[in-house]
C-alpha positions in Angstrom: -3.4 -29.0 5.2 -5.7 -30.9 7.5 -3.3 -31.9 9.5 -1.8 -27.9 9.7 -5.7 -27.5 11.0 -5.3 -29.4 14.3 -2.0 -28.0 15.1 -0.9 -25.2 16.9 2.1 -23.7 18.5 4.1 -24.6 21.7 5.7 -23.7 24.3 8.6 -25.0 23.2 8.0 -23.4 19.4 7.4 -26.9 18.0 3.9 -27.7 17.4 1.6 -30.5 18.6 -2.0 -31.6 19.0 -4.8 -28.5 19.7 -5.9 -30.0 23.2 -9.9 -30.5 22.8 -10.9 -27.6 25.4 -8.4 -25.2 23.5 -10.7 -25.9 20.1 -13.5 -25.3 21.9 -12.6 -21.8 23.5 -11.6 -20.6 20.2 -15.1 -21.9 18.9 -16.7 -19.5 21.7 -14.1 -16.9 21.1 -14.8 -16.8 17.5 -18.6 -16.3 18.3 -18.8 -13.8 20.4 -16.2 -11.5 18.4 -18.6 -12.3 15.4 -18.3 -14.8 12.9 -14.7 -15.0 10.9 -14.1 -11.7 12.6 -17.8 -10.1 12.0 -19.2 -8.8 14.7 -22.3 -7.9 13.2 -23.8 -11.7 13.2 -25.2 -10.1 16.5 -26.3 -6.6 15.3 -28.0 -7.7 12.0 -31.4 -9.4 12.2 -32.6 -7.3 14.8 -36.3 -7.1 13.3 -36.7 -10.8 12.6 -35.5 -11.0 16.6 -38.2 -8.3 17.7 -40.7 -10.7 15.7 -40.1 -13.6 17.1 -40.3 -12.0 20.8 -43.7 -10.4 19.3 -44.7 -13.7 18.1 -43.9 -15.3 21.6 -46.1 -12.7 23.3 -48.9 -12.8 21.8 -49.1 -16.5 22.4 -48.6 -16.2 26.1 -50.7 -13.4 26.5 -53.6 -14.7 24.2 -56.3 -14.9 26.9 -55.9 -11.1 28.0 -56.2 -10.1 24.2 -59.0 -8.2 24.7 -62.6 -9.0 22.9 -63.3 -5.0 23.2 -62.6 -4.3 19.7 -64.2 -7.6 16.9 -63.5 -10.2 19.2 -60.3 -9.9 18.5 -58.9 -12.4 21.4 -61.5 -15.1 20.3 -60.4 -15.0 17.0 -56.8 -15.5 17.5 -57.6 -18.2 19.8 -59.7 -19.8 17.1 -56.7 -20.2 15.1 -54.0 -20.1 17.7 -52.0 -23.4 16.9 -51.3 -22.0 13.6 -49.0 -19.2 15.1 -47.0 -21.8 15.1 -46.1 -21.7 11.5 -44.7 -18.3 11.9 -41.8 -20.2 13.5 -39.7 -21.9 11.1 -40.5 -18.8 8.8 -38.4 -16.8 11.3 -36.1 -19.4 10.7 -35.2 -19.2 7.9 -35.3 -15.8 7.7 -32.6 -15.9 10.5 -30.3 -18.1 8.6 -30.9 -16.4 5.6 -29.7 -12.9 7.4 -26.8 -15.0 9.3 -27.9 -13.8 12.6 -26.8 -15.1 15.8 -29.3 -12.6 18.0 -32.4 -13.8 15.6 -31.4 -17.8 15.8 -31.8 -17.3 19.3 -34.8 -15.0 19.8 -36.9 -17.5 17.1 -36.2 -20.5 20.0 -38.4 -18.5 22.2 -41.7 -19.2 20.3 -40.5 -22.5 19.3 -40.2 -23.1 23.3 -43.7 -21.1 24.3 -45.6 -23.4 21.0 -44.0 -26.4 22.3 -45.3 -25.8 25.8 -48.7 -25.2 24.5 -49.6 -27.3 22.3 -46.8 -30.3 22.4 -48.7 -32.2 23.9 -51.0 -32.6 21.4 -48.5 -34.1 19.4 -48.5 -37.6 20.9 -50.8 -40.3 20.9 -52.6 -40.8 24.0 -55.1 -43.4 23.1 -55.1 -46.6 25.4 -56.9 -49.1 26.6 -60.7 -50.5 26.1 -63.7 -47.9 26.5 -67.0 -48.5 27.7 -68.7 -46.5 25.2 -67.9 -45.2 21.5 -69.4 -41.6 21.2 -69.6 -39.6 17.7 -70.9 -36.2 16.5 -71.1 -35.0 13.0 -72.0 -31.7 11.3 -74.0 -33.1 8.2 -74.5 -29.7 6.4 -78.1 -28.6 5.6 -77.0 -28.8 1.5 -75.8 -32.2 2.2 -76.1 -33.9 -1.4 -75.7 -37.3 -0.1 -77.4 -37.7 3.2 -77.9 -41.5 3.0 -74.3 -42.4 2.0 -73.4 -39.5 4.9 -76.0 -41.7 7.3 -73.8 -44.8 6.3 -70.5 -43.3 6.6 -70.7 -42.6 10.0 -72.9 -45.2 11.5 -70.0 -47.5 10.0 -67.6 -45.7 12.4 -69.1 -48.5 15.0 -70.4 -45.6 17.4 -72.5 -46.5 20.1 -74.2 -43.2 20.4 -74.4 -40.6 17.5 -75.2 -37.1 17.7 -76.4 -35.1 14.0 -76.3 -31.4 13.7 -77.9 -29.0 10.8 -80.5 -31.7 10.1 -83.5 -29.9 7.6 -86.6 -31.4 8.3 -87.5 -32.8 4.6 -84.1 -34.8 4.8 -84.7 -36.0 8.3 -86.3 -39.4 7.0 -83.9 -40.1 5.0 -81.3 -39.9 8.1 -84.0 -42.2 9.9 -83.8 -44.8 7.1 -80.2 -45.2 6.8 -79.9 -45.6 10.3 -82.7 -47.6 11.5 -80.4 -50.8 10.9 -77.5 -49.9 13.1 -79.6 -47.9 15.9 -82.6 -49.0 17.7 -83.3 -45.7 19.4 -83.7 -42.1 18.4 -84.3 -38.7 19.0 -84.6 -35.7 16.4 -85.2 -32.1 18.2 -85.3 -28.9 16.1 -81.8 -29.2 13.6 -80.4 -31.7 15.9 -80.7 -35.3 16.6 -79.5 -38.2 18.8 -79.2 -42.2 17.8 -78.5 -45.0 20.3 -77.9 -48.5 20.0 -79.2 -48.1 23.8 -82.6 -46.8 25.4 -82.7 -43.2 25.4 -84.9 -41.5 27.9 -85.6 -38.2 29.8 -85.4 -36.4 26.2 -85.9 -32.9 25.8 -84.9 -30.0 23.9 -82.5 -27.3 25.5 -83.5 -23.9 25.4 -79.9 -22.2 24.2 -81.7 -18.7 23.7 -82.0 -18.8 19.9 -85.3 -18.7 19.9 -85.7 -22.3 18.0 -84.0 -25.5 18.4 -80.7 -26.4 18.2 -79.6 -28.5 20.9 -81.0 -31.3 23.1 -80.0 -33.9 26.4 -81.3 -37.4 26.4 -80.2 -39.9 29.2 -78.5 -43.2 27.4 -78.9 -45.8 29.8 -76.1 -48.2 28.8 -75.1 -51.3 30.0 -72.9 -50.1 32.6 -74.9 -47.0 33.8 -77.1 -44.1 32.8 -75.0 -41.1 30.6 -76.5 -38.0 30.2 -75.7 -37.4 26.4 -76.2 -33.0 25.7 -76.1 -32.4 21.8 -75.6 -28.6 20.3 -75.4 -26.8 17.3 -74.0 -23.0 18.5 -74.8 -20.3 16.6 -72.1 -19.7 13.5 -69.5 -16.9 13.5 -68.1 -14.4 10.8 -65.2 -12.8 10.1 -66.1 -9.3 8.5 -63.8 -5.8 7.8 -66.4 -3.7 9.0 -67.6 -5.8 12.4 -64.3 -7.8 13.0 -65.3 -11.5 14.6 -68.6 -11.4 15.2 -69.5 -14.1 17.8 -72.0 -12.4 20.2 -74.7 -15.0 19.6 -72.7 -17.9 19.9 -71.7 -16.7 23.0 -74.9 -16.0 24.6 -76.0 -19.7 23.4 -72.8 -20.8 24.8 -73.3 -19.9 28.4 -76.8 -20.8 28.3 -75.4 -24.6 27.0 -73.1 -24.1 30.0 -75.8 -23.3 32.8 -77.6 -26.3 31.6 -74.8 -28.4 31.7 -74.1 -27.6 35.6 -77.7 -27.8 36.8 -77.3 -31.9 35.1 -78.0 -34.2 38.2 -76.4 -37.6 36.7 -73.1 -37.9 37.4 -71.7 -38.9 33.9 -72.2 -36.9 31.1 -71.2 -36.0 27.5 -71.0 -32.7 25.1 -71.9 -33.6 21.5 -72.2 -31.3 18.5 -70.9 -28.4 16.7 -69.5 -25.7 19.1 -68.2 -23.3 16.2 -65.4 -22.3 18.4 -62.3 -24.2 19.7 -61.2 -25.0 23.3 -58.6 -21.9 23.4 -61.6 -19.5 23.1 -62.5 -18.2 26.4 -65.9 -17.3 24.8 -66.8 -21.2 25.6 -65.6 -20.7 29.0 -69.0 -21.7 30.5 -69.0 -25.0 29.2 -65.3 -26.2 28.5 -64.5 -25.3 32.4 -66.8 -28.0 33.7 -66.0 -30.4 30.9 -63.1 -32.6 29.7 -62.2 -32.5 25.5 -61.1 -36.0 24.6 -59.2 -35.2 21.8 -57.3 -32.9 24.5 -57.4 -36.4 26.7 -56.5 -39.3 24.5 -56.3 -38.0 20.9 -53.7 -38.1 18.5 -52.6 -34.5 16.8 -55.3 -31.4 16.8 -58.6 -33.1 15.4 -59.1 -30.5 13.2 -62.1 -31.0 11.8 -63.1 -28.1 9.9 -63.5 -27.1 6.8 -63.2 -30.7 5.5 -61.6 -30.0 2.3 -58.2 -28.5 4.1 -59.3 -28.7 8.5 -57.5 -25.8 10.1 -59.9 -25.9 13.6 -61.3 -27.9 15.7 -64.4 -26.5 16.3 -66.2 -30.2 16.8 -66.0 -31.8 20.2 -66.7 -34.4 22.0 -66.6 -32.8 25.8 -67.2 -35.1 28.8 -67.8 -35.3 32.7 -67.6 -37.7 35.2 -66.1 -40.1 32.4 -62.5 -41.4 31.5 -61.7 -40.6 27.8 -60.0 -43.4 26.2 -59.3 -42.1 22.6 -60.3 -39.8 20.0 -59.9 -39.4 16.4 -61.8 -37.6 13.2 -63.4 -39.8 10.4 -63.4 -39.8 6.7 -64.3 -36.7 4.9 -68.1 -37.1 4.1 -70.7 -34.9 1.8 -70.0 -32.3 4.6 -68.2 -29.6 4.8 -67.3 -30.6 8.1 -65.3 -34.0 9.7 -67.2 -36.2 12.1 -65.2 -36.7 15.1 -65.3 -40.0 17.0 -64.0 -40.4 20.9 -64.3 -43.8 23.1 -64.4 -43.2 26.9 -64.8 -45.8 30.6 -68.1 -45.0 32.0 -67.1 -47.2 35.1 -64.1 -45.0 36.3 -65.1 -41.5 37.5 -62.4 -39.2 36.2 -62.5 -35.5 37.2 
């Protein structure tokens, strides 16, 4: 019998060997007239097709998704690696329907993900940095400020940026890291700690109307590093309102405006952005400034909600400076990540 299958007739009416390119037409053959005679392997499958081809779209197309109607663009950009999932879901469902025209449309969004955001799935750490940077998010109901304090000065961070500090807990923050950092700075909910001399502090006016964000020069061993720190305003998804963001945008451009008025050449974006670098909302800032995890990390860096991280929305931006590496630390009494990030303060990167 398996011998009969490799056989096929001759010239001559004898049989012989099926020559290798004679196996192969017949393959092709037998795929375009539809599997074991079938044409409709092309015809069925025609909506999981025209979903895949949606699904492709919309992630080529995200930044003209218009914010007209509940920020509707910002919030799919928020969230847009995830479309991703959508893929092998098509799939399957293309196998599952047998369908040659769907197997082939799903490739599309596989391709358009791929060119998005594969490059995010390699490790680009290397080398020695000049300067280890972190920012957390310590979360105003913080039950375990101290241990949080400890947790992340133990990441070995040179510099270390706190957001949604509440004044009676701000001590406590002061005590646990008084041992590892010599200098500090604490304006409105955010604060700055240095193991370097910190000068030229002041708060940032980010049109809130209190404070949540502040620049400091580090002047570290190599050179002087203007270090920013924000907390933007949060967002919400609601029914009735859709994503509503407006605030945080209008503290994001102010952020940005003082960002490109900074005379020192080197620079660096701590804090909580509430809002990833797809969103064209943060356009003011993240078109002057570099994301290390975008640089040198490993994977997304999602770093929020801590329990189960589904966005970065906690960065580490920088200018004028080479990142090195990036990476998230251990889950905290946060509900956010802190995020880490080493970078060359001696070579000017663009």
């Amino acid at each position: 019998m398996a011998q009969q299958a490799y056989m096929t007739e001759t010239a001559g009416g004898g049989s012989g060997p099926e020559r290798p390119g004679t196996r192969l037409r017949r393959l092709f053959s037998r795929l375009a007239a539809g599997r074991r005679g079938d044409p409709r392997i092309w015809r069925r499958g025609l909506f999981v097709a025209a979903c895949a081809v949606l699904l492709a779209g919309v992630m080529l197309v995200h930044s003209h998704i218009p914010n007209a109607v509940g920020n509707l663009g910002s919030l799919l950009e928020t969230f847009l690696p995830w479309l991703g999932v959508f893929v092998p879901v098509l799939l399957l469902l293309a196998l599952v329907r047998r369908s040659a025209s769907a197997l082939i449309a799903v490739l599309v969004p596989a391709v358009v993900w791929l060119n998005l955001f594969g490059g995010l799935l390699t490790d680009k750490a290397g080398g020695d940095g000049d300067l280890t940077v972190a920012t957390h998010n310590v979360n105003a109901d913080n039950a375990d400020p101290a241990g949080t304090a400890r947790d992340v000065a133990a990441s070995g961070a040179d510099v270390l940026a706190l957001e949604e500090l509440r004044a009676e807990v701000v001590p406590t923050y002061e005590k646990a890291l008084a041992p590892t950092y010599r200098y500090h700075s604490v304006q409105g909910t955010v604060g700055l700690w240095s193991k370097y001399p910190l000068s030229e502090v002041r708060a940032v006016d980010i049109k809130l109307g209190w404070t949540r964000a502040m620049r400091a020069t580090v002047t570290t061993p190599l050179g002087q590093v203007a270090v920013y720190v924000a907390h933007l305003p949060s967002v919400r998804v609601k029914l009735e309102a859709g994503f509503t963001a407006r605030q945080r945008d209008k503290s994001a451009d102010a952020l940005g405006e003082a960002i490109a008025g900074e005379p020192l050449p080197h620079s660096v974006l701590l804090g909580d952005l509430n809002g990833t670098m797809n969103d064209r909302a943060l356009n003011a800032v993240t078109s002057q400034m570099r994301s290390t995890q975008g640089a040198a990390g490993s994977g997304f860096g999602f770093s929020w909600p801590a329990s189960f991280p589904m966005a970065r929305i906690d960065q580490i931006l920088v200018k004028g400076l080479e990142p090195v590496s990036s990476w998230t630390l251990p889950q905290t009494g946060s509900d956010h990540l802190p995020v880490a990030a080493r970078v060359r303060v001696a070579t000017t990167a663009s």
